[in-house]
C-alpha positions as CSV (number, residue, x, y, z in Angstrom):
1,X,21.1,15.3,-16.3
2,X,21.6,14.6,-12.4
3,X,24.1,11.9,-12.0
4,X,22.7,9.3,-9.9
5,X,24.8,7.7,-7.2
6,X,25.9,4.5,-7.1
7,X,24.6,3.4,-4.0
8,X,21.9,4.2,-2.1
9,X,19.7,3.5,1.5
10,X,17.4,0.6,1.5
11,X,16.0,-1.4,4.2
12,X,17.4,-5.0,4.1
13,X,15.7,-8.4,5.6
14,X,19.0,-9.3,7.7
15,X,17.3,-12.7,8.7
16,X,14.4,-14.3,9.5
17,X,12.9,-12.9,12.8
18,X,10.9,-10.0,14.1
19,X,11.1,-6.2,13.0
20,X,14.1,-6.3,14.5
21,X,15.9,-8.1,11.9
22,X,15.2,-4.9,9.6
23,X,18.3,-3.0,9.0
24,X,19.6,-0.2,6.8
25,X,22.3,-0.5,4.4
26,X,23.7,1.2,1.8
27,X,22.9,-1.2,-1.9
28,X,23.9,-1.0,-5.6
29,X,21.5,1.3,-7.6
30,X,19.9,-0.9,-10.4
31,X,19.6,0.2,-14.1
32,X,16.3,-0.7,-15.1
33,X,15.5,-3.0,-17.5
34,X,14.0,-2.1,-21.3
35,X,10.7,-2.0,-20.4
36,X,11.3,-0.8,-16.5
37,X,11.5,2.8,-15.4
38,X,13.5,4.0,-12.2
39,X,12.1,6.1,-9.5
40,X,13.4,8.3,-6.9
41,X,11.1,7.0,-4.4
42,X,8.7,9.6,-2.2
43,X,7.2,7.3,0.0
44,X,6.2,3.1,0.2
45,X,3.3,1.6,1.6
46,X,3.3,-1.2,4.3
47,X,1.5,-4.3,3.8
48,X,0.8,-7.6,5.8
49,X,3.1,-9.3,3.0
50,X,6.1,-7.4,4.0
51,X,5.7,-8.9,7.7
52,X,4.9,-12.4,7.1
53,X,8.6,-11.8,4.0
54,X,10.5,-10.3,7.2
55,X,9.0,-13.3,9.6
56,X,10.2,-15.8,7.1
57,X,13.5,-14.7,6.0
58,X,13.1,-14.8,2.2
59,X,14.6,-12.9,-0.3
60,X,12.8,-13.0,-3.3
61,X,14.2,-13.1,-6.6
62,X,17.7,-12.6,-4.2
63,X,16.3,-9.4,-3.1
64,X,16.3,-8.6,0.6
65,X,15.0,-5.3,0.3
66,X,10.8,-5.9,0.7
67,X,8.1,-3.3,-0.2
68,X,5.6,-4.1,-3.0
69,X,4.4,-0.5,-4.1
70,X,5.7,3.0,-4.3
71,X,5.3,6.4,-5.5
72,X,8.1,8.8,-7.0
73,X,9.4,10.5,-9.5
74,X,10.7,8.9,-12.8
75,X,14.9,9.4,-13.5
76,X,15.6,6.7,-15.9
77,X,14.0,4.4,-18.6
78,X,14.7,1.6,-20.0
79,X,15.2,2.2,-23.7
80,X,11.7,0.6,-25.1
81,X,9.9,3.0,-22.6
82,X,8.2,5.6,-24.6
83,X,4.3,5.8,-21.9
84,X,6.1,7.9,-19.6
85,X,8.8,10.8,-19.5
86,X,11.6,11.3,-17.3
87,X,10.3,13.6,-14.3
88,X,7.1,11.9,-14.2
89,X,5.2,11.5,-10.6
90,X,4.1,8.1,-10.5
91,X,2.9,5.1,-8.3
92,X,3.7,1.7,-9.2
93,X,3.1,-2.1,-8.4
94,X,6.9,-3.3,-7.3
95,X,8.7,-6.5,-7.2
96,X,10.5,-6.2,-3.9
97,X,12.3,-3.3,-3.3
98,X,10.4,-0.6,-2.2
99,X,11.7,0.2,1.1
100,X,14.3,2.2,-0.6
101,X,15.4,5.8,-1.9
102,X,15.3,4.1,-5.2
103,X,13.6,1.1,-7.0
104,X,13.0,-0.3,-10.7
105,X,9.7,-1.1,-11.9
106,X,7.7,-2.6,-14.8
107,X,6.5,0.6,-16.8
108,X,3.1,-1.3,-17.5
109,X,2.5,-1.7,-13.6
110,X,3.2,1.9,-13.0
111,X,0.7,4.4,-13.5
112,X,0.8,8.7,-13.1
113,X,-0.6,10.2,-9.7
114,X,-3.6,11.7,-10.5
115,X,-4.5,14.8,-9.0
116,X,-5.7,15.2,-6.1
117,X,-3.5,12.7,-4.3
118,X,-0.1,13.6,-2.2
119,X,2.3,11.1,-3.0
120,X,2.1,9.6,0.4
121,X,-1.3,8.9,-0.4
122,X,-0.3,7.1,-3.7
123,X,2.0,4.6,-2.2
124,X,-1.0,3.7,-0.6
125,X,-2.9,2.6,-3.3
126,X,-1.1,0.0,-5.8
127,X,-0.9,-3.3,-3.8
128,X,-4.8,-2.3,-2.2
129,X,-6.1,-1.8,-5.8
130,X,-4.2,-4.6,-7.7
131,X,-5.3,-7.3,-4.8
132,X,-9.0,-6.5,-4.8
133,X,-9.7,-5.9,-8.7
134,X,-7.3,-9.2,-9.4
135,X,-9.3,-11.5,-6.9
136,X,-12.7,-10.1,-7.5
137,X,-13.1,-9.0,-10.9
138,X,-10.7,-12.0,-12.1
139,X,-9.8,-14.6,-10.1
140,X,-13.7,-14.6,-8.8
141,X,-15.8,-12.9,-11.8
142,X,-17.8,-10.4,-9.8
143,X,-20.8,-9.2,-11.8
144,X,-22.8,-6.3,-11.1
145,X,-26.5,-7.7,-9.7
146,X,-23.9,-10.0,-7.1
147,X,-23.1,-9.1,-3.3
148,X,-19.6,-9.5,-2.6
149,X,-17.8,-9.3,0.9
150,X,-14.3,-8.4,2.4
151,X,-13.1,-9.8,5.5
152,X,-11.0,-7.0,7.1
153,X,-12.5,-4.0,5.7
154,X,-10.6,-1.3,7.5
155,X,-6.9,-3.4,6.2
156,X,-5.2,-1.4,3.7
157,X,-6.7,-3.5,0.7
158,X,-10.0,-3.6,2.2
159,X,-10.6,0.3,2.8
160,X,-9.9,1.1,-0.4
161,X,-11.9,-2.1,-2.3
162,X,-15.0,-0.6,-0.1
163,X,-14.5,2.9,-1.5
164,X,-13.9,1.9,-5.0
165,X,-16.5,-0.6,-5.4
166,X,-19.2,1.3,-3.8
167,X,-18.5,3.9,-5.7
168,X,-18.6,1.6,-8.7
169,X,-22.6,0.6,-7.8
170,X,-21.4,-3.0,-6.3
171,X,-23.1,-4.3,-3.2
172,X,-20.1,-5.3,-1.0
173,X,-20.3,-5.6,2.5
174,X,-18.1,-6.0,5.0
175,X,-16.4,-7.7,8.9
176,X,-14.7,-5.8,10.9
177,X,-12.8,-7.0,14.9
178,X,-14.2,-4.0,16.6
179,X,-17.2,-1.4,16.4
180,X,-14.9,1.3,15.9
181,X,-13.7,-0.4,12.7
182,X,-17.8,-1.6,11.9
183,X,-18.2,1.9,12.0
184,X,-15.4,2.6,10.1
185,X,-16.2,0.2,6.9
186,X,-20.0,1.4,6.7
187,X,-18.0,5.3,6.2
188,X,-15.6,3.7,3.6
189,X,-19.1,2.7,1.9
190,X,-20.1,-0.8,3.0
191,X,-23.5,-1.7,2.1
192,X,-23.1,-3.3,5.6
193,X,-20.6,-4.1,8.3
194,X,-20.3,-6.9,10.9
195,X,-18.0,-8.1,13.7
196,X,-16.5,-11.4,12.7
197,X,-16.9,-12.7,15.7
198,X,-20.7,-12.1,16.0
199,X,-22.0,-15.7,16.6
200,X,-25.1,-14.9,14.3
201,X,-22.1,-13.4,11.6
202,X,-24.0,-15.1,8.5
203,X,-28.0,-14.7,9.2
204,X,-27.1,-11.3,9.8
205,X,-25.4,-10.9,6.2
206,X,-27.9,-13.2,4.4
207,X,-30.7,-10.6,6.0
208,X,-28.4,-7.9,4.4
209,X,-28.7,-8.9,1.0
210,X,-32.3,-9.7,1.0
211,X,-31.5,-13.3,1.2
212,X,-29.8,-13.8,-1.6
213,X,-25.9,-14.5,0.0
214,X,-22.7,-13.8,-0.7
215,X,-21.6,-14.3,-4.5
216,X,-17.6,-13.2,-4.1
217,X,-16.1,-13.4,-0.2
218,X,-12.1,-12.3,0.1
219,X,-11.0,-13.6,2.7
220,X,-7.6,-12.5,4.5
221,X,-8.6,-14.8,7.6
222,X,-6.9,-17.8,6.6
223,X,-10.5,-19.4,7.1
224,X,-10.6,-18.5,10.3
225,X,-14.0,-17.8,9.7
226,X,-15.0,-20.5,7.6
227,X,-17.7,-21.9,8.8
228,X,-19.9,-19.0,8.7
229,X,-18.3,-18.5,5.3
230,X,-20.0,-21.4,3.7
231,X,-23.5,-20.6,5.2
232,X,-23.4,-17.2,3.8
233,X,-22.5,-18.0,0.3
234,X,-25.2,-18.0,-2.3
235,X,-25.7,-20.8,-5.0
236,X,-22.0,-20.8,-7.0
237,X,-20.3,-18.4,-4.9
238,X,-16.8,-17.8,-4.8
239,X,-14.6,-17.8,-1.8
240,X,-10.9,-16.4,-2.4
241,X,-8.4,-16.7,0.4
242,X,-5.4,-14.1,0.2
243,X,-3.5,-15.7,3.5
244,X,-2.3,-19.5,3.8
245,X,-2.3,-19.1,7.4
246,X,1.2,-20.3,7.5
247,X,0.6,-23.8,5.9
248,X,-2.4,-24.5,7.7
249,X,-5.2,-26.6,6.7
250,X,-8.4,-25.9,5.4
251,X,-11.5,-28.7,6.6
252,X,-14.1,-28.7,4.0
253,X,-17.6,-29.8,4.9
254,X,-18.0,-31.6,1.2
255,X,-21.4,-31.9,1.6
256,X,-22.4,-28.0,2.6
257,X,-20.1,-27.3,-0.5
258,X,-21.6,-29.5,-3.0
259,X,-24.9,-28.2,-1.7
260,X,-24.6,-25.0,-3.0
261,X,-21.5,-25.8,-5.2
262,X,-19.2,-22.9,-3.8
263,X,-15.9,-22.5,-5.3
264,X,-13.5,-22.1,-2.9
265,X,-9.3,-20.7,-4.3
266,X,-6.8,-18.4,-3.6
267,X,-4.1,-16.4,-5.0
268,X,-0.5,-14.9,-4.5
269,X,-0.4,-11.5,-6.3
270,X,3.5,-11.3,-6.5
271,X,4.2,-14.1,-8.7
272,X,1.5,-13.4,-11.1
273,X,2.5,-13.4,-14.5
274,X,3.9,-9.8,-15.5
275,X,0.7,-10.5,-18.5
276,X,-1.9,-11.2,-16.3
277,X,-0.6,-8.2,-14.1
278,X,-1.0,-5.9,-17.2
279,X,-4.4,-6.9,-17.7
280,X,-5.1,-6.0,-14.1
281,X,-3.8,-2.9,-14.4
282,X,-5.5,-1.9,-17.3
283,X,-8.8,-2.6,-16.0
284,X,-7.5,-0.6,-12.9
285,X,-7.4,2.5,-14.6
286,X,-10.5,2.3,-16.8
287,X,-12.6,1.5,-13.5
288,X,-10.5,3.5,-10.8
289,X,-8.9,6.0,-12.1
290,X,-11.6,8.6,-12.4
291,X,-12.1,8.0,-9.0
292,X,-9.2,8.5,-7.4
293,X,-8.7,12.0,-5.4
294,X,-12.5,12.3,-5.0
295,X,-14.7,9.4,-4.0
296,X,-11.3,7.0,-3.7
297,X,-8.7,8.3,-0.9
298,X,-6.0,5.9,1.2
299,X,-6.8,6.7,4.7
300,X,-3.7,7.1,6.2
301,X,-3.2,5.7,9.4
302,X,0.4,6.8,9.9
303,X,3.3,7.9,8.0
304,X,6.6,7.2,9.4
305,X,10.2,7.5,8.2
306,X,11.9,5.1,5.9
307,X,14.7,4.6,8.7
308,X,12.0,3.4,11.1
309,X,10.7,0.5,9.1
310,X,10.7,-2.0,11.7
311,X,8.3,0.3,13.6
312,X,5.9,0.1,11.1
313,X,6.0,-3.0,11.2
314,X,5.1,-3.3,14.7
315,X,2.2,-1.1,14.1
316,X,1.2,-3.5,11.2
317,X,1.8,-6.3,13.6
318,X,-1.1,-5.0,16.6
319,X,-3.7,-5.2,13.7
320,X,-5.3,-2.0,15.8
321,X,-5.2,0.7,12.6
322,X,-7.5,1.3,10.3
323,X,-5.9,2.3,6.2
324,X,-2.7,2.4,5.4
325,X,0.5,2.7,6.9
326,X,3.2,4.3,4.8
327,X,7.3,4.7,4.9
328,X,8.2,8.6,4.1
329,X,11.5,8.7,2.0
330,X,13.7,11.3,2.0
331,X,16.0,11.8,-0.5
């Protein structure tokens, strides 16, 4: 068996501040847990999270290094670990820690790379896939004969959602900031895609699905939208909000709401009950998995090396690509 070093490169949070304030350093390797598996990492996806983590300054769980998903291959397990084998290429939902040559993860979170799929495409895909089935097929109850929408559906999350659902048979539709990216959802298999800032934004969805509205909306907005929102929704639709907007407030017109009696909540994946998370992900691979590699692919908008984090973030920051951006790791 390789020995593993005792140290390794990660990108540490230094402080609260711009990208910047991302720095290398050199970090204890961790032993994973009994139920946690360690893996050489390959590559790590970027996602708005790790910005608005960075912006803030936090650390969770005393952690500075950010990064919520990864691919790699397996070197250690914990000793209740018997699902995977040491050698194993893998993807997995992370804690923290992914901007690293190394990170531990929760063996139920962290699934094998189907075929098909580079590993720089399957860093992509954890945080995307987690964050759409958790909110709509949980959090909001999507059922089959409903429409559903995504705000943002050229962001990491909402690319793949669009592919996966589609592909699925769900009628999910999509806003976009540009007609590049309009164009862009409708190829990642909207039923239909809209510019959010299209003053006639919910007739023209309402038209779209024959009338009937909007039974599921994620919205990554922070409301900014809201308005339209509400007269979009059909009779006990749900409306899940994946950004706080930075503590903002949301103004409720009670009486549009009650109306049509619209459920309106919202969600923080990362501290999600490790449970709940394992229900996810089982559901994950029962719907997705055959998918993946054929009529689900991470579009990669760029791939750039793990030592220049805090450019990715800048390109995460101008809001201008469409997929994925992913850290390469070399090690």
């Amino acid at each position: 068996m390789t020995k593993l070093p005792d140290f390794h490169t990660s990108i540490l949070i230094s402080e609260a501040g711009g990208p910047e304030v991302l720095r290398s350093a050199q970090v204890p390797l961790r032993n994973p847990g009994s139920r946690q598996v360690l893996i050489r990492i390959s590559a790590a996806g970027i996602n708005r999270h790790d910005c608005l983590q960075r912006a803030a300054g936090i650390h969770h769980d005393g952690n500075p290094v950010p990064g919520l998903e990864a691919s790699g291959v397996v070197i250690a397990l914990g000793h209740d670990v018997t699902e995977l084998e040491i050698g194993a290429p893998v993807m997995a939902l992370l804690q923290g820690g992914g901007y690293a040559e190394y990170a531990v993860a929760d063996v139920a979170l962290t699934m094998p790379v189907p075929g098909g799929l580079s590993m720089t495409e399957a860093a992509a895909l954890p945080e995307a896939l987690f964050t759409a089935w958790w909110n709509y097929f949980f959090l909001m109850r999507l059922q089959p004969n409903e429409f559903a929408l995504m705000h943002g559906g050229t962001s990491g999350a909402g690319h793949l959602a669009l592919q996966a659902m589609s592909a699925l048979g769900f009628g999910v539709l999509a806003t976009c900031g540009s007609a590049d990216k309009v164009t862009a959802a409708k190829r990642f298999g909207a039923r239909d895609a809209f510019n959010y800032n299209d003053p006639e934004l919910a007739a023209k969805v309402i038209e779209a699905t024959n009338g009937r509205g909007i039974s599921a909306l994620l919205d990554v907005s922070a409301g900014a939208h809201f308005e339209a929102d509400l007269e979009m929704m059909a009779p006990d639709g749900r409306i899940a909000h994946l950004s706080g907007g930075g503590g903002s407030a949301l103004n409720v017109p009670l009486k549009k709401l009650m109306a049509k009696r619209i459920s309106i909540t919202g969600s923080l994946l990362r501290p999600l009950a490790l449970e709940r998370k394992t229900q996810v992900a089982q559901k994950i691979r029962r719907d997705v998995w055959p998918l993946l590699g054929a009529q689900v692919r991470p579009e990669l908008a760029a791939v750039l090396p793990l030592l220049d984090a805090a450019q990715a973030h800048r390109e995460m920051e101008k809001g201008q690509h469409v997929g994925k951006i992913v850290l390469a790791v070399s090690n």
